[in-house]
C-alpha positions as CSV (number, residue, x, y, z in Angstrom):
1,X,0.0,0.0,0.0
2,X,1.4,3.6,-1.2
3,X,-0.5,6.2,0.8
4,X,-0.3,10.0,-0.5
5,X,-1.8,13.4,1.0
6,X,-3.3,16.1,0.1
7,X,-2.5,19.8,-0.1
8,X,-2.1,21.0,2.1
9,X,-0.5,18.4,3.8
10,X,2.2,15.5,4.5
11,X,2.9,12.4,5.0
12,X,2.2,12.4,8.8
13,X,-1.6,12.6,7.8
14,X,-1.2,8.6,7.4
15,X,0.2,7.7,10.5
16,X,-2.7,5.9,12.3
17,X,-2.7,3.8,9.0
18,X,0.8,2.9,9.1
19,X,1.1,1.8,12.8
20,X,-2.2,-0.4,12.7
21,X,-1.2,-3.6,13.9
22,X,-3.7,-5.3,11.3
23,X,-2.6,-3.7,8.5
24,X,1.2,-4.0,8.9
25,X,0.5,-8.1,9.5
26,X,-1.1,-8.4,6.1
27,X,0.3,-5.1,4.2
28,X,3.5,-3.7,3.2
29,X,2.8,0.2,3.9
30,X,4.5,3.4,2.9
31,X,3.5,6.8,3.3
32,X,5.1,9.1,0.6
33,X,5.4,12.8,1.0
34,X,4.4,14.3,-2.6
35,X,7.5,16.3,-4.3
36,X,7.8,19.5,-2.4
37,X,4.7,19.1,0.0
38,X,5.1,17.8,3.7
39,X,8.6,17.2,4.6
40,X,9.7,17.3,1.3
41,X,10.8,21.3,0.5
42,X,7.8,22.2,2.1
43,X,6.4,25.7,0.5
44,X,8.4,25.2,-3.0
45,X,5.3,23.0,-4.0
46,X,5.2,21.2,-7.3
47,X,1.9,21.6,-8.9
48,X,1.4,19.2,-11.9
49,X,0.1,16.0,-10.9
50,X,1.4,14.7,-14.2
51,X,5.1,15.6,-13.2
52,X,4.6,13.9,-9.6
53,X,2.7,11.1,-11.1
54,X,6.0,10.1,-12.9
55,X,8.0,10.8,-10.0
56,X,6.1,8.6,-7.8
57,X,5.9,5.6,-10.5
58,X,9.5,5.9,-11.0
59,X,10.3,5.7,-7.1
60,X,7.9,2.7,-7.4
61,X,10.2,0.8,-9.9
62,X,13.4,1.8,-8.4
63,X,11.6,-0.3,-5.0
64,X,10.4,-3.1,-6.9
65,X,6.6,-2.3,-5.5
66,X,4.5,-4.9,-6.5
67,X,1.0,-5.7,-6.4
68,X,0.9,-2.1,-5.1
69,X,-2.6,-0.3,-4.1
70,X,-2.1,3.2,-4.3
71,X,-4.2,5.8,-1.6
72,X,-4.7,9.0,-2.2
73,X,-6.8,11.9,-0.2
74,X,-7.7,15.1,-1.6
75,X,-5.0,16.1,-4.4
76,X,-3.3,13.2,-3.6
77,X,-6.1,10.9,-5.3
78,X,-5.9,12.6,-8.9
79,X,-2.8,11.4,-8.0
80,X,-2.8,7.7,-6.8
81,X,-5.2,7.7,-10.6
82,X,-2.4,8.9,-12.8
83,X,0.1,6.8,-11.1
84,X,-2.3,4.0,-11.5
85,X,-2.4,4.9,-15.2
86,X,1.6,5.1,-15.9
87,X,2.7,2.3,-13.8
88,X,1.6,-1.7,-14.4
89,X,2.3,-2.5,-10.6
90,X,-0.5,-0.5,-9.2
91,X,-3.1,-3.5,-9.3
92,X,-6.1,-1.2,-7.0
93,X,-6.7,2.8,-6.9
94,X,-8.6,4.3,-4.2
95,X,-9.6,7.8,-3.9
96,X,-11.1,9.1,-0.6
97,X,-12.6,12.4,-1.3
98,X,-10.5,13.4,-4.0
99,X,-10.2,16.8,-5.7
100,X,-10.8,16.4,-9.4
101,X,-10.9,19.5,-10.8
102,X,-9.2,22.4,-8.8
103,X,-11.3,25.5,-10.9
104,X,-14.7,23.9,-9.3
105,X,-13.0,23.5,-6.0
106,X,-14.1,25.7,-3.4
107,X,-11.8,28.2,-2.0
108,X,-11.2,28.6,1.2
109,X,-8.9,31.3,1.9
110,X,-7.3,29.0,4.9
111,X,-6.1,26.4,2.8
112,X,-4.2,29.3,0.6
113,X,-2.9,30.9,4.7
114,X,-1.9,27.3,5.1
């Protein structure tokens, strides 16, 4: 399982997931800060999902991922969809609450503060 957040957000926005005793018997988990998001050059963001798309499915090759279901939340599951779309390992997509199209989104002006 390859878990990816939102914006804005980071990886840390997994972590009851990824210390689940149920899930680490029967999953392998990771938790991936998107490119410049979270922990990751926080505030130099990198807008274009395709860009991080192909970052992501690369990192997933160069880890030998297999079988991989890909989680994304928010801008992360236009994500977890693209990568899903470029890379053969990713065998299951799931999108919770995803933001499809960022000119219908709402805008809050907190989530531009944050």
């Amino acid at each position: 399982m390859v878990f990816f957040h939102g914006s804005p957000s980071s990886l840390s926005a997994w972590e009851g997931y990824l210390v689940d005793s149920s899930l680490r018997e029967s999953a392998n988990m990771h938790a991936i800060d998107r490119p410049r998001y979270g922990y990751s050059n926080f505030g130099d963001e990198m807008t274009s999902i395709e860009t991080q798309a192909q970052l992501m499915s690369a990192l997933i090759n160069e880890k030998k991922l297999t079988n991989v279901i890909v989680i994304g939340v928010s801008y992360g599951g236009p994500l977890a969809a693209r990568i899903g779309f470029l890379n053969n390992n990713v065998k299951v997509i799931v999108m919770i609450s995803p933001a499809i199209d960022p000119n219908n989104e709402k805008d809050i002006w907190a989530s531009r503060f944050t």
